[in-house]
Chimera marker file (.cmm) of the C-alpha trace (Angstrom):
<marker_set name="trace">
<marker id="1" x="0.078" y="36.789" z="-68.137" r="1" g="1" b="0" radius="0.5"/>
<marker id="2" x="1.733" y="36.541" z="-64.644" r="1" g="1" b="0" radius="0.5"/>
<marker id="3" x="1.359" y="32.589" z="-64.200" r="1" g="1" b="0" radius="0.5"/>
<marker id="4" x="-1.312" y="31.590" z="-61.158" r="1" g="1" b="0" radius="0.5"/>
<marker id="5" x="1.233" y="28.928" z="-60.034" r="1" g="1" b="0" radius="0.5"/>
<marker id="6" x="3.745" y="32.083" z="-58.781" r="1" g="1" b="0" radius="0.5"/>
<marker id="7" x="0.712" y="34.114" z="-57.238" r="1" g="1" b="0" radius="0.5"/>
<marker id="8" x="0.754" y="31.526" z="-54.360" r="1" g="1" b="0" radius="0.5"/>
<marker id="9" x="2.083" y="32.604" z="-50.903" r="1" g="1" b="0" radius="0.5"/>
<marker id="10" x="2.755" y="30.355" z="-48.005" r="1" g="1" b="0" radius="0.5"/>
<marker id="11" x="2.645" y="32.875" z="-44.839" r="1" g="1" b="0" radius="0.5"/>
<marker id="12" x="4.954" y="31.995" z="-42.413" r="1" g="1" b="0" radius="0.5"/>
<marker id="13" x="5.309" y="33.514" z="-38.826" r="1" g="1" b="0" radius="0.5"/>
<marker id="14" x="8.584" y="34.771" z="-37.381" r="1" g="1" b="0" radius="0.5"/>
<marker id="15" x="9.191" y="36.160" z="-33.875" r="1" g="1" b="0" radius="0.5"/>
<marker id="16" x="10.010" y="39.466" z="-33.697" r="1" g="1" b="0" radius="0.5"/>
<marker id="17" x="10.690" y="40.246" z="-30.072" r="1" g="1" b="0" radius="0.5"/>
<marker id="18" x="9.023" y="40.825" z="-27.068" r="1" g="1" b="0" radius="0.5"/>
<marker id="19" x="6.199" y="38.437" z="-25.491" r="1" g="1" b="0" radius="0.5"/>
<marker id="20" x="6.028" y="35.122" z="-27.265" r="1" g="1" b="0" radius="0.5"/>
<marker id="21" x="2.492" y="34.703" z="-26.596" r="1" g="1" b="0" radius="0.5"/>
<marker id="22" x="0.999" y="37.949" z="-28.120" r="1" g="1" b="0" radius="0.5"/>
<marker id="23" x="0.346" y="37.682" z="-31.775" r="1" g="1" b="0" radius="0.5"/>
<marker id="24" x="0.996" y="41.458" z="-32.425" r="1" g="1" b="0" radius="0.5"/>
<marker id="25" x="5.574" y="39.900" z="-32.012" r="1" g="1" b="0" radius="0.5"/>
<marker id="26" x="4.965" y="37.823" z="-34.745" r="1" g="1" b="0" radius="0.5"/>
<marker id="27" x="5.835" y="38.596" z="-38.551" r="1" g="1" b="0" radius="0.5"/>
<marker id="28" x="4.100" y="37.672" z="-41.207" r="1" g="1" b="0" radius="0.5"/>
<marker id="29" x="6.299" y="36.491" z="-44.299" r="1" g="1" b="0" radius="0.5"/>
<marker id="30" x="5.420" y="35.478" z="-47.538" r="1" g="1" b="0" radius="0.5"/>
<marker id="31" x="6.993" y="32.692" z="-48.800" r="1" g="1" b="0" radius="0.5"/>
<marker id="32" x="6.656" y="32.357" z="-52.926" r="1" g="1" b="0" radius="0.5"/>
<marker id="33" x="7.977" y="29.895" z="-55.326" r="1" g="1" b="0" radius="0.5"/>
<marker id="34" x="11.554" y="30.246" z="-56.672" r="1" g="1" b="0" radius="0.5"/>
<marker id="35" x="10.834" y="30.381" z="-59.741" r="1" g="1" b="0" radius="0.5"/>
<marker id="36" x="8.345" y="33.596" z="-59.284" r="1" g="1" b="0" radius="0.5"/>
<marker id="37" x="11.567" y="35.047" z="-57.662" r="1" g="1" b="0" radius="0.5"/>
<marker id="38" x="13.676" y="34.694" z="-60.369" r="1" g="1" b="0" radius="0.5"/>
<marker id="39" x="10.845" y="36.203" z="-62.671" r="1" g="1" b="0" radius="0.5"/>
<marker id="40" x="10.156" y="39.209" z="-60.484" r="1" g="1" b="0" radius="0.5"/>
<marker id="41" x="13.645" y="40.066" z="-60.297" r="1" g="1" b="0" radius="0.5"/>
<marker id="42" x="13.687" y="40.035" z="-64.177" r="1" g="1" b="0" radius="0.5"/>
<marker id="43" x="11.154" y="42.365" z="-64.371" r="1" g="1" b="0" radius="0.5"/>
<marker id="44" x="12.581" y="44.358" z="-61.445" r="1" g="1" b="0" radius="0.5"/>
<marker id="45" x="15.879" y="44.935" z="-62.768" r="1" g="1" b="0" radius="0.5"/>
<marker id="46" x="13.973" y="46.371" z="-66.565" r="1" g="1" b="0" radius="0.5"/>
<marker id="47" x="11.524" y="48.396" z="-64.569" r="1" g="1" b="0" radius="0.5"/>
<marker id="48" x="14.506" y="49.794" z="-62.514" r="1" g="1" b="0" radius="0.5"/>
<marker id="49" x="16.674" y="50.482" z="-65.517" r="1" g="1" b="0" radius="0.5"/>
<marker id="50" x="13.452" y="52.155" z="-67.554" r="1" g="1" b="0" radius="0.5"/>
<marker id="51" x="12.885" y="54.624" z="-64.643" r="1" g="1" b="0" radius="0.5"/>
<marker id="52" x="16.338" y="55.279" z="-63.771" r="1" g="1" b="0" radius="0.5"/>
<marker id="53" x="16.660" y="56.192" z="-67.590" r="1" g="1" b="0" radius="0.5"/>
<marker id="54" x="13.900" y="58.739" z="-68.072" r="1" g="1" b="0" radius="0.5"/>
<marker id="55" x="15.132" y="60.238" z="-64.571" r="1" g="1" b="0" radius="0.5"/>
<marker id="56" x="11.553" y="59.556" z="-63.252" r="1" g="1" b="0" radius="0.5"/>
<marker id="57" x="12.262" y="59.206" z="-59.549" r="1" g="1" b="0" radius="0.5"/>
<marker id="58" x="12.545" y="62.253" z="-57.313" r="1" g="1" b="0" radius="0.5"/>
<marker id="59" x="16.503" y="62.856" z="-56.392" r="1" g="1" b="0" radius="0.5"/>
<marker id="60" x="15.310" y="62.576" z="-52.354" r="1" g="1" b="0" radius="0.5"/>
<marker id="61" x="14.193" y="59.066" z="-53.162" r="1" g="1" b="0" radius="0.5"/>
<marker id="62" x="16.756" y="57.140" z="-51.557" r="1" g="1" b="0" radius="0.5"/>
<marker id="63" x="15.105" y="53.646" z="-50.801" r="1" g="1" b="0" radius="0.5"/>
<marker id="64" x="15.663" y="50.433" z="-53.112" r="1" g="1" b="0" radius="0.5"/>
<marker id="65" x="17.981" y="52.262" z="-55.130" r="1" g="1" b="0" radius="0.5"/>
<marker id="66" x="21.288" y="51.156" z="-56.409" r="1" g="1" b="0" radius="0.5"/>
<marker id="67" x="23.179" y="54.140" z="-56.741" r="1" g="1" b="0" radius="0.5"/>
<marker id="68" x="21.922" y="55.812" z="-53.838" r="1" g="1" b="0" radius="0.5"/>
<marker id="69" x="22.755" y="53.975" z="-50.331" r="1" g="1" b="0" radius="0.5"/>
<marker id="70" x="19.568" y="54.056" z="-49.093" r="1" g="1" b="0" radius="0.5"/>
<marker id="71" x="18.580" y="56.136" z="-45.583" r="1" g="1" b="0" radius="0.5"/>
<marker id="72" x="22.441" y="56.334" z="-45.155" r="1" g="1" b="0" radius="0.5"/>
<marker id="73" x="22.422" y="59.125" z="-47.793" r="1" g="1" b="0" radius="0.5"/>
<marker id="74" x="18.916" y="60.314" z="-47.071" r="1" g="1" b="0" radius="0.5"/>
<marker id="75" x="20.356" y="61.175" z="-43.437" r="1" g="1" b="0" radius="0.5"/>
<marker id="76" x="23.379" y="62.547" z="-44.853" r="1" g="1" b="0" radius="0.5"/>
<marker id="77" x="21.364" y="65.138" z="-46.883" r="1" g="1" b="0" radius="0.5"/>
<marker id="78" x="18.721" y="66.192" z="-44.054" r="1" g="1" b="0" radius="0.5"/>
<marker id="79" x="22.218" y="66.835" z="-41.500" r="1" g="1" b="0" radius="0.5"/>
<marker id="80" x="23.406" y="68.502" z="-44.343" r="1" g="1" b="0" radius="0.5"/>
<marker id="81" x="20.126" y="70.727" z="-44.843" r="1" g="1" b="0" radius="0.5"/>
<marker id="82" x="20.237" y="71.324" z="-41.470" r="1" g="1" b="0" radius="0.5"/>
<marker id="83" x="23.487" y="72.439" z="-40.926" r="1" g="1" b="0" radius="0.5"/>
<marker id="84" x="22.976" y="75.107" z="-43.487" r="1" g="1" b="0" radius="0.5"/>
<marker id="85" x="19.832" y="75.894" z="-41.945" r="1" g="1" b="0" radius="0.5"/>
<marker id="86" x="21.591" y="77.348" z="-38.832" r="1" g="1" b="0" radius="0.5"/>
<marker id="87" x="24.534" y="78.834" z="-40.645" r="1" g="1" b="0" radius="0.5"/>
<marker id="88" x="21.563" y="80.812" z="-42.628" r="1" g="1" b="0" radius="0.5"/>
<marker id="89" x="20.039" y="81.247" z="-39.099" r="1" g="1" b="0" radius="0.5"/>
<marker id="90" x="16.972" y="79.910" z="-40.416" r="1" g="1" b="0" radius="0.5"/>
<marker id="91" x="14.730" y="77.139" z="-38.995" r="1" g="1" b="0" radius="0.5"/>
<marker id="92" x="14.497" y="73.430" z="-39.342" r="1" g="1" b="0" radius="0.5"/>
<marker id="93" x="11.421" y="71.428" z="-38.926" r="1" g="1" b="0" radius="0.5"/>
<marker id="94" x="11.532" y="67.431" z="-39.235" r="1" g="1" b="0" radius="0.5"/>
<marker id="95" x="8.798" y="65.710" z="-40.354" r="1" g="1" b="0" radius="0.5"/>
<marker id="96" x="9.222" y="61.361" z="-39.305" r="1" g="1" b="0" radius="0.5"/>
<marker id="97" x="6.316" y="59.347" z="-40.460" r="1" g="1" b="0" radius="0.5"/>
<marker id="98" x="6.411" y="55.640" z="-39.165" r="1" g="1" b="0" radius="0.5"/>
<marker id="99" x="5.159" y="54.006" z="-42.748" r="1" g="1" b="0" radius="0.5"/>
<marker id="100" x="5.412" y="50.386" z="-41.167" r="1" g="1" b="0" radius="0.5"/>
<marker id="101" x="2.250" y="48.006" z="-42.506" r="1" g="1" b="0" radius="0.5"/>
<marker id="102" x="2.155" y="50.421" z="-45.605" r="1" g="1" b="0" radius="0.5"/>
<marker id="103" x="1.896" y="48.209" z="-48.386" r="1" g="1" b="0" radius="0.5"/>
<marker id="104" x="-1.373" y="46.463" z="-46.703" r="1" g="1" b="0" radius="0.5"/>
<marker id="105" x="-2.751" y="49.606" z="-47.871" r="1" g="1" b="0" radius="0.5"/>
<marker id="106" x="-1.446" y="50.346" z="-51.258" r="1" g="1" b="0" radius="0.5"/>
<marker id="107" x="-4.279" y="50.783" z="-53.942" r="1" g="1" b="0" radius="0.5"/>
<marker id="108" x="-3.501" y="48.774" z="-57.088" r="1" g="1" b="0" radius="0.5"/>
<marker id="109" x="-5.858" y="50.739" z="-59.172" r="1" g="1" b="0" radius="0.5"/>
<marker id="110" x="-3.765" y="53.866" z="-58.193" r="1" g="1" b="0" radius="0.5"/>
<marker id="111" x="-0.672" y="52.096" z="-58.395" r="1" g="1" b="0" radius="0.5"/>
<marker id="112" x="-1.416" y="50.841" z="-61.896" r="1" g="1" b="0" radius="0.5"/>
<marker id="113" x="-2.987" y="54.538" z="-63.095" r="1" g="1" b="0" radius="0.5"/>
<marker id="114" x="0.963" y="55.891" z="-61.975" r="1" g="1" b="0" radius="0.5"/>
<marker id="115" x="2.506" y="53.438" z="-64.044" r="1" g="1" b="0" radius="0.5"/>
<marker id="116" x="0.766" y="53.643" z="-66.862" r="1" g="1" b="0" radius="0.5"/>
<marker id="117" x="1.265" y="57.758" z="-66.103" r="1" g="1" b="0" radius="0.5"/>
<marker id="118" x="5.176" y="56.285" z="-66.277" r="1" g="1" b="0" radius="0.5"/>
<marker id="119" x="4.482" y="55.424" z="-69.830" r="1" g="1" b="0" radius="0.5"/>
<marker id="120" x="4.446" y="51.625" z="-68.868" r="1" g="1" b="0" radius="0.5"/>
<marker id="121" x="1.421" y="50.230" z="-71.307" r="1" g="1" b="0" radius="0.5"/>
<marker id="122" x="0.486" y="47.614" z="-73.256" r="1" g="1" b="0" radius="0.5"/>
<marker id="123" x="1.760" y="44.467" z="-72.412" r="1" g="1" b="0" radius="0.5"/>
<marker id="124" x="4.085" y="45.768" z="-69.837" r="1" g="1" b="0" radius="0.5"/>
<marker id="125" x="0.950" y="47.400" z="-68.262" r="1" g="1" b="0" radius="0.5"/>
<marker id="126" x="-1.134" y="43.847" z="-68.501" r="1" g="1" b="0" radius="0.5"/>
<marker id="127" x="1.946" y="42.515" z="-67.013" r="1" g="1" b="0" radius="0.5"/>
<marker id="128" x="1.788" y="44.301" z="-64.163" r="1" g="1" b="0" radius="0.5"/>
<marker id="129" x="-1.951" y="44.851" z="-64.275" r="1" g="1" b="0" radius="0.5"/>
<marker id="130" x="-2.172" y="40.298" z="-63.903" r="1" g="1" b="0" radius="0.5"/>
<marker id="131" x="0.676" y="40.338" z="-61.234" r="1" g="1" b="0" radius="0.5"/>
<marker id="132" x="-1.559" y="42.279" z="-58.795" r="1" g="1" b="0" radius="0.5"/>
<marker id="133" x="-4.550" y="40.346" z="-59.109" r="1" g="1" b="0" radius="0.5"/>
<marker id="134" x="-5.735" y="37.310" z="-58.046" r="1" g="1" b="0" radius="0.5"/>
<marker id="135" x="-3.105" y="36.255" z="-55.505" r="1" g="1" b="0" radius="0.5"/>
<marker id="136" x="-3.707" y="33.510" z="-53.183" r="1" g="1" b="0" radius="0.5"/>
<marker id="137" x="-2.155" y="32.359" z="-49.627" r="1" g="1" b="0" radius="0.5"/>
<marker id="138" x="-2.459" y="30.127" z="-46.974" r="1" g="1" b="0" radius="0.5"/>
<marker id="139" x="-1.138" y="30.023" z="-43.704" r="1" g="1" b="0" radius="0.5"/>
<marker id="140" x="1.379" y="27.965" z="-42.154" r="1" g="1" b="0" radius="0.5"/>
<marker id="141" x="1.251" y="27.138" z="-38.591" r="1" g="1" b="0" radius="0.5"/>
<marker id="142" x="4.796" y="26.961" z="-37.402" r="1" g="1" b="0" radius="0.5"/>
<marker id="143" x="5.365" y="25.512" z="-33.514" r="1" g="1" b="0" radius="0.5"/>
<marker id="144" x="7.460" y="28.709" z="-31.729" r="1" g="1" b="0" radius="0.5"/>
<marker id="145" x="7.976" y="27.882" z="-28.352" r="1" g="1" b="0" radius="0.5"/>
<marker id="146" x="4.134" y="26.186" z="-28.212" r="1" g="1" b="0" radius="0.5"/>
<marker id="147" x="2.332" y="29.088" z="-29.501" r="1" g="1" b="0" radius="0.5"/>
<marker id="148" x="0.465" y="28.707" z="-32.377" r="1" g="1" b="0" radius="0.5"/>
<marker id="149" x="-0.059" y="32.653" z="-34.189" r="1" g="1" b="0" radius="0.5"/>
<marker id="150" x="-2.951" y="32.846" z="-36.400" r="1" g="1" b="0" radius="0.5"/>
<marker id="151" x="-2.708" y="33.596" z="-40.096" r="1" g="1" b="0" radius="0.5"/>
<marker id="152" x="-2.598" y="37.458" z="-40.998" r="1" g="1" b="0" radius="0.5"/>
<marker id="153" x="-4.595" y="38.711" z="-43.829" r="1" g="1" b="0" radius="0.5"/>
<marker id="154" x="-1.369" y="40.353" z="-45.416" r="1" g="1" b="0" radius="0.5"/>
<marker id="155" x="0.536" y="39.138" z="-48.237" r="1" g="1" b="0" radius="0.5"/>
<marker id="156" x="3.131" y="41.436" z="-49.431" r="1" g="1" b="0" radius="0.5"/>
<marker id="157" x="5.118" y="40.484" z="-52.208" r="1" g="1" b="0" radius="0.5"/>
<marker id="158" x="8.438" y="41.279" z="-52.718" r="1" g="1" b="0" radius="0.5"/>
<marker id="159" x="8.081" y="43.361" z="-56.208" r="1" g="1" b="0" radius="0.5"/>
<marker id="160" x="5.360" y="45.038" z="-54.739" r="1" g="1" b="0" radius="0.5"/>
<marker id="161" x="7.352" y="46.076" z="-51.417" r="1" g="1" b="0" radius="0.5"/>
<marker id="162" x="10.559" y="46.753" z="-53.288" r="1" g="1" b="0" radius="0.5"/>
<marker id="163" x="9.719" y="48.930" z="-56.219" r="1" g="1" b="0" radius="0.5"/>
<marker id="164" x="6.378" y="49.283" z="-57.213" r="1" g="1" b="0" radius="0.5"/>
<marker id="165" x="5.647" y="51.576" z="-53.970" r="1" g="1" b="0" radius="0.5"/>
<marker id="166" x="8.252" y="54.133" z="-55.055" r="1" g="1" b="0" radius="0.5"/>
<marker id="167" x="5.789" y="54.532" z="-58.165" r="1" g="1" b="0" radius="0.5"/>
<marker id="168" x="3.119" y="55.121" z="-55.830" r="1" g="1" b="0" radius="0.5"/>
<marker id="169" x="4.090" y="58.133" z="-53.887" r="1" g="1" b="0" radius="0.5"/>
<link id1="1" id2="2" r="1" g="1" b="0" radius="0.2"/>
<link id1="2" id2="3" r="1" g="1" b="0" radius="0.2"/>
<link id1="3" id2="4" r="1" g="1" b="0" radius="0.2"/>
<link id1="4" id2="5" r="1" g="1" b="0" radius="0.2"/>
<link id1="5" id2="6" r="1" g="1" b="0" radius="0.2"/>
<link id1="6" id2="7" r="1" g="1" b="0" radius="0.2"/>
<link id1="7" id2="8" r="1" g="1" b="0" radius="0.2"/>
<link id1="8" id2="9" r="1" g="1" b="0" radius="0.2"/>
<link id1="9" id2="10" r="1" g="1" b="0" radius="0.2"/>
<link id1="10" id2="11" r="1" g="1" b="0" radius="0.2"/>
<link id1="11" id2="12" r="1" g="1" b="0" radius="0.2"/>
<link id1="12" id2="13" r="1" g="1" b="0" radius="0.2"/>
<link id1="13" id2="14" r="1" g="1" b="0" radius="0.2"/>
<link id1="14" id2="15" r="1" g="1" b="0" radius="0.2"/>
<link id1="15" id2="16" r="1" g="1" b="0" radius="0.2"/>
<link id1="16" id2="17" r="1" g="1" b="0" radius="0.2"/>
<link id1="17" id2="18" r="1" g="1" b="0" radius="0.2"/>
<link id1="18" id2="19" r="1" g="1" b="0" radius="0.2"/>
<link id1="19" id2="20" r="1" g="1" b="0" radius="0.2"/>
<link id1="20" id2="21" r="1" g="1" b="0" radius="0.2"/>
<link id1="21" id2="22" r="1" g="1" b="0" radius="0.2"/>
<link id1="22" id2="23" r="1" g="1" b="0" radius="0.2"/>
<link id1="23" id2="24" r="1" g="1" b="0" radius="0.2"/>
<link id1="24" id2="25" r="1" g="1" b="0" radius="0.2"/>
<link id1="25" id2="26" r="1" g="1" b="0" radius="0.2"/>
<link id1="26" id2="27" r="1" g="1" b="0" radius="0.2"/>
<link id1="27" id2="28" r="1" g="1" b="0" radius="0.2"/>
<link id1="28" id2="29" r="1" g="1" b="0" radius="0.2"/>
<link id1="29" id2="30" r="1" g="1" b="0" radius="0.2"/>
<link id1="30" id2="31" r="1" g="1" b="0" radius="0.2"/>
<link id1="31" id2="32" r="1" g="1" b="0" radius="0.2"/>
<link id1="32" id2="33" r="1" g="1" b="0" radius="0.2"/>
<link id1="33" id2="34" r="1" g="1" b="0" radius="0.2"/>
<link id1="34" id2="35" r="1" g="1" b="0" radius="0.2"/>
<link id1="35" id2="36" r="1" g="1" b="0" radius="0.2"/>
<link id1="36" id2="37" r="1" g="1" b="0" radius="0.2"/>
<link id1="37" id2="38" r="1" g="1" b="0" radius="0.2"/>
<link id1="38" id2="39" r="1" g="1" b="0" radius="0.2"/>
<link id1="39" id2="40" r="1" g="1" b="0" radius="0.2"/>
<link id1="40" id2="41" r="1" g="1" b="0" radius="0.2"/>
<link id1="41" id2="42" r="1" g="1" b="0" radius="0.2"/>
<link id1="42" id2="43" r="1" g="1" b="0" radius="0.2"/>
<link id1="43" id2="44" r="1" g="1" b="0" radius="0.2"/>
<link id1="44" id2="45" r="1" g="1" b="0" radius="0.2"/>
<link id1="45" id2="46" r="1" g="1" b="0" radius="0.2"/>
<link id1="46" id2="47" r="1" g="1" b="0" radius="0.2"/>
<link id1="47" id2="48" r="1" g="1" b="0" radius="0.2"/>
<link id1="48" id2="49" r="1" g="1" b="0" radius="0.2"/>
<link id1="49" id2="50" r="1" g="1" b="0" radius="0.2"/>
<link id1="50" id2="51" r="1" g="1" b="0" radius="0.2"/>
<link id1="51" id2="52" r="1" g="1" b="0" radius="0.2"/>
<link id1="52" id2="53" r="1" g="1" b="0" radius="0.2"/>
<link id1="53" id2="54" r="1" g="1" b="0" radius="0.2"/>
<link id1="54" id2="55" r="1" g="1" b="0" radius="0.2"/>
<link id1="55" id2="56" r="1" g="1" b="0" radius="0.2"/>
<link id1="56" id2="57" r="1" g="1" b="0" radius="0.2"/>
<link id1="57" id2="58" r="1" g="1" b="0" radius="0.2"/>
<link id1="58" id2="59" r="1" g="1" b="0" radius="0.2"/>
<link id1="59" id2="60" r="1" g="1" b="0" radius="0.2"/>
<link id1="60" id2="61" r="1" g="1" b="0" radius="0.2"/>
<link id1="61" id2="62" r="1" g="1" b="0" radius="0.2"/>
<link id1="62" id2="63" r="1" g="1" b="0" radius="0.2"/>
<link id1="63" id2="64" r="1" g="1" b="0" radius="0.2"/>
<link id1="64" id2="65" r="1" g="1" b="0" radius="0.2"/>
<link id1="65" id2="66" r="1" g="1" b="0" radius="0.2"/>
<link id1="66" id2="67" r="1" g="1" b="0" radius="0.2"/>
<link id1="67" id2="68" r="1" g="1" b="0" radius="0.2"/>
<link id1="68" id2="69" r="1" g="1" b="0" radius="0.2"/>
<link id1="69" id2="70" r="1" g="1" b="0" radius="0.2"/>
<link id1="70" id2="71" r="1" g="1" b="0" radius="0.2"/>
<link id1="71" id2="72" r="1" g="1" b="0" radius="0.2"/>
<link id1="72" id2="73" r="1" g="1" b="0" radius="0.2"/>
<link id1="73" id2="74" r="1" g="1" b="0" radius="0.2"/>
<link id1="74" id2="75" r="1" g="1" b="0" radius="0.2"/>
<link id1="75" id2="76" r="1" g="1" b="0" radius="0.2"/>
<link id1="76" id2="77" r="1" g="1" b="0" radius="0.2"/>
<link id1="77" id2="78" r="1" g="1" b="0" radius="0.2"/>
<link id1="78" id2="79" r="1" g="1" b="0" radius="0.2"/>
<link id1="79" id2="80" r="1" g="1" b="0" radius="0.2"/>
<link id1="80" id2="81" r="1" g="1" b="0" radius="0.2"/>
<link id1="81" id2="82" r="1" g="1" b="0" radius="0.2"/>
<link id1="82" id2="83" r="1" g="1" b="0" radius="0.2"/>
<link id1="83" id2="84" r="1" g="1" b="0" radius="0.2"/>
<link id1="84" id2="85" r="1" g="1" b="0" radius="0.2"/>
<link id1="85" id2="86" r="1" g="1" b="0" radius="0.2"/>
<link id1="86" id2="87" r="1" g="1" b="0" radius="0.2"/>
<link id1="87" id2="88" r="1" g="1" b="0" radius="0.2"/>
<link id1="88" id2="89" r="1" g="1" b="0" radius="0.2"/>
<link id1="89" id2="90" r="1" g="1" b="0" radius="0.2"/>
<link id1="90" id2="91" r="1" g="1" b="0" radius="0.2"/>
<link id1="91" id2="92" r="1" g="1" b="0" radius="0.2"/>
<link id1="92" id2="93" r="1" g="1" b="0" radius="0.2"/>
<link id1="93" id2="94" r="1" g="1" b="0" radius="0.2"/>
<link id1="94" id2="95" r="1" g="1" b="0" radius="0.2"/>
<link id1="95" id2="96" r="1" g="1" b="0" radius="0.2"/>
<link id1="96" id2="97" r="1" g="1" b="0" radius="0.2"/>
<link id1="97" id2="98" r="1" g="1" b="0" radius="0.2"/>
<link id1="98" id2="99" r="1" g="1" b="0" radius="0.2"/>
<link id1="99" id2="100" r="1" g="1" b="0" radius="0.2"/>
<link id1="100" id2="101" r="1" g="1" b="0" radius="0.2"/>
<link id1="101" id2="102" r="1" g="1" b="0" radius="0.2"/>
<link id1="102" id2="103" r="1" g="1" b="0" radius="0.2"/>
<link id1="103" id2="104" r="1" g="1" b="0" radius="0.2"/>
<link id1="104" id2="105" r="1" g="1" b="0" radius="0.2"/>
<link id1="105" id2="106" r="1" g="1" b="0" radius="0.2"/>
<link id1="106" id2="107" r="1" g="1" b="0" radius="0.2"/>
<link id1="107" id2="108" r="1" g="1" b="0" radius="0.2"/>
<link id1="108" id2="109" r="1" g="1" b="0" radius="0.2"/>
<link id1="109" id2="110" r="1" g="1" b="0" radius="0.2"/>
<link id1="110" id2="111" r="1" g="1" b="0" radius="0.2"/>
<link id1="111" id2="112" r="1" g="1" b="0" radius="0.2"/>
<link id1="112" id2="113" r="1" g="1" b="0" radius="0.2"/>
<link id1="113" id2="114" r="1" g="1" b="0" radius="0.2"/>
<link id1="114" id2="115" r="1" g="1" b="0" radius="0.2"/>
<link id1="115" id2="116" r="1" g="1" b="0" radius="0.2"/>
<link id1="116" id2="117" r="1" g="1" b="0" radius="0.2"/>
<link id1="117" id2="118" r="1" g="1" b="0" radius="0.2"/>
<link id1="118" id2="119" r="1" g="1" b="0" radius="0.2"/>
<link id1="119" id2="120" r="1" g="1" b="0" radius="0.2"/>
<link id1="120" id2="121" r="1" g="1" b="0" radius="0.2"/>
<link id1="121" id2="122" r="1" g="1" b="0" radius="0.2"/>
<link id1="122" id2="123" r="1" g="1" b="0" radius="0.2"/>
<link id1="123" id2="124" r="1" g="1" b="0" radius="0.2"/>
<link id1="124" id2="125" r="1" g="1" b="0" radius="0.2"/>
<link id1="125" id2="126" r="1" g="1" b="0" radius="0.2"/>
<link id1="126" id2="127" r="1" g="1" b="0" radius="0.2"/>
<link id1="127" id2="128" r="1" g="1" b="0" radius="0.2"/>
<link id1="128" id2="129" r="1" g="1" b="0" radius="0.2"/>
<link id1="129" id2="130" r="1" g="1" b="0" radius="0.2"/>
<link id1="130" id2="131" r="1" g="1" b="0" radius="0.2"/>
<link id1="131" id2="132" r="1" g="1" b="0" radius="0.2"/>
<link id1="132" id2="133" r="1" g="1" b="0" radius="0.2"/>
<link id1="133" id2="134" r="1" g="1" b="0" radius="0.2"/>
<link id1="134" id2="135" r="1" g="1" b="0" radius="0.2"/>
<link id1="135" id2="136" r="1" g="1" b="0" radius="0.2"/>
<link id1="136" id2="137" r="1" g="1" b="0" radius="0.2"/>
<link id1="137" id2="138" r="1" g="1" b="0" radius="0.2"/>
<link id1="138" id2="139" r="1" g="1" b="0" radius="0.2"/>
<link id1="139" id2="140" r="1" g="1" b="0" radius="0.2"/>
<link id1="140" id2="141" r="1" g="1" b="0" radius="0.2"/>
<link id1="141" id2="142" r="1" g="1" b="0" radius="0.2"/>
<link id1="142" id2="143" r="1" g="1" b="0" radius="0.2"/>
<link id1="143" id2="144" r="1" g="1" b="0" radius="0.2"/>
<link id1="144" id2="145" r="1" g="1" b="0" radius="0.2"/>
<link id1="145" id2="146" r="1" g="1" b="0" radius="0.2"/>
<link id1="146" id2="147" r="1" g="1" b="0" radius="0.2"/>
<link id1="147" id2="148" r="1" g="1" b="0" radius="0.2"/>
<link id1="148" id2="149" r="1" g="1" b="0" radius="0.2"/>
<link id1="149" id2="150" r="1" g="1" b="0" radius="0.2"/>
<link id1="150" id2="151" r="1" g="1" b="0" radius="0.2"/>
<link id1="151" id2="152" r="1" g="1" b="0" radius="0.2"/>
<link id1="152" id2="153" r="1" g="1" b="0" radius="0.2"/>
<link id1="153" id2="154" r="1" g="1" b="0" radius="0.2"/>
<link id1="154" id2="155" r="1" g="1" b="0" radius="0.2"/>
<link id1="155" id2="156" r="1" g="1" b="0" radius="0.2"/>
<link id1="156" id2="157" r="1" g="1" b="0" radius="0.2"/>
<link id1="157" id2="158" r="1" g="1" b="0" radius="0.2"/>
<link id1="158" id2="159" r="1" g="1" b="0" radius="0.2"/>
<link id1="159" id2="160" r="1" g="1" b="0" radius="0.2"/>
<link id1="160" id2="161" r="1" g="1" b="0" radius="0.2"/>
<link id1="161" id2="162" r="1" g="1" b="0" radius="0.2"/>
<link id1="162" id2="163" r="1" g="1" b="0" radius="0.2"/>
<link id1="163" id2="164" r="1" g="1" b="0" radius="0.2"/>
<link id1="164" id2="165" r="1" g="1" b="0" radius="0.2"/>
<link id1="165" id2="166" r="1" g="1" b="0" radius="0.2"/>
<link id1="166" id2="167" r="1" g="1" b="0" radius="0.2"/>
<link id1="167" id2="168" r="1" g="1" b="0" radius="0.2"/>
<link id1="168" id2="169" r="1" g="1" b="0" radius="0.2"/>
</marker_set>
């Protein structure tokens, strides 16, 4: 369903910061075709609309949302619930989780059982079902200041890191 030709990555490295010769200050970033863009942001914008529409998201979602200005409003509402916290003379207890390198670990199977959950099936679901398979990459060996950082494993495509992780949790 999801066309092959779009499932190809070319991993590029970007510098980060810190010490140009250790690997761990280098980014890995997928590069895919234009064209696969244009068609994941197709399906994006539906997906977005259909869950948006059946109110499916949690209201404390706040990231890759339209309406909702992101962390901004997420640390708007925790000051907020903390402010009434102490007028109440009640306790507050923060919870910060750093989620970076998440998506290496997302389980498709998982992912796929929530949207289907979502009432995304049929071709929709085998859709999304041939977009997570068989992906390819290769690596691309960029000269940054004559280092030469190897090829990460990770390939995280933009869909994927944008909206289907909200689906996830």
């Amino acid at each position: 369903m999801f066309p092959i030709c779009y499932k190809i990555a070319k991993v590029c490295h970007i510098y980060k910061n810190g010490d140009k010769t250790d690997i761990n200050n280098y980014r890995p970033i997928s590069v895919l075709p234009s064209f696969s863009k244009i068609y994941e942001k197709l399906v994006y914008n539906r997906l977005s609309k259909y869950v948006e529409k059946l109110c499916i998201l949690n209201d404390c979602q706040f990231g890759f949302r339209s309406n909702r200005c992101s962390t901004s409003m997420a640390v708007l509402e925790m000051t907020d619930k903390i402010n009434k916290a102490m007028k109440n003379n009640q306790f507050s207890t923060g919870v910060f989780v750093d989620l970076s390198k998440a998506f290496e670990t997302l389980n498709h199977n998982i992912l796929l059982n929530k949207l289907y959950y979502y009432g995304i099936r049929g071709v929709a679901y085998e859709w999304f079902k041939s977009y997570l398979s068989n992906r390819l990459q290769y690596g691309s060996m960029y000269i940054l200041m004559d280092i030469h950082p190897p090829v990460s494993p990770s390939c995280v495509e933009s869909l994927k890191a944008q909206f289907l992780d909200r689906c996830y949790s």
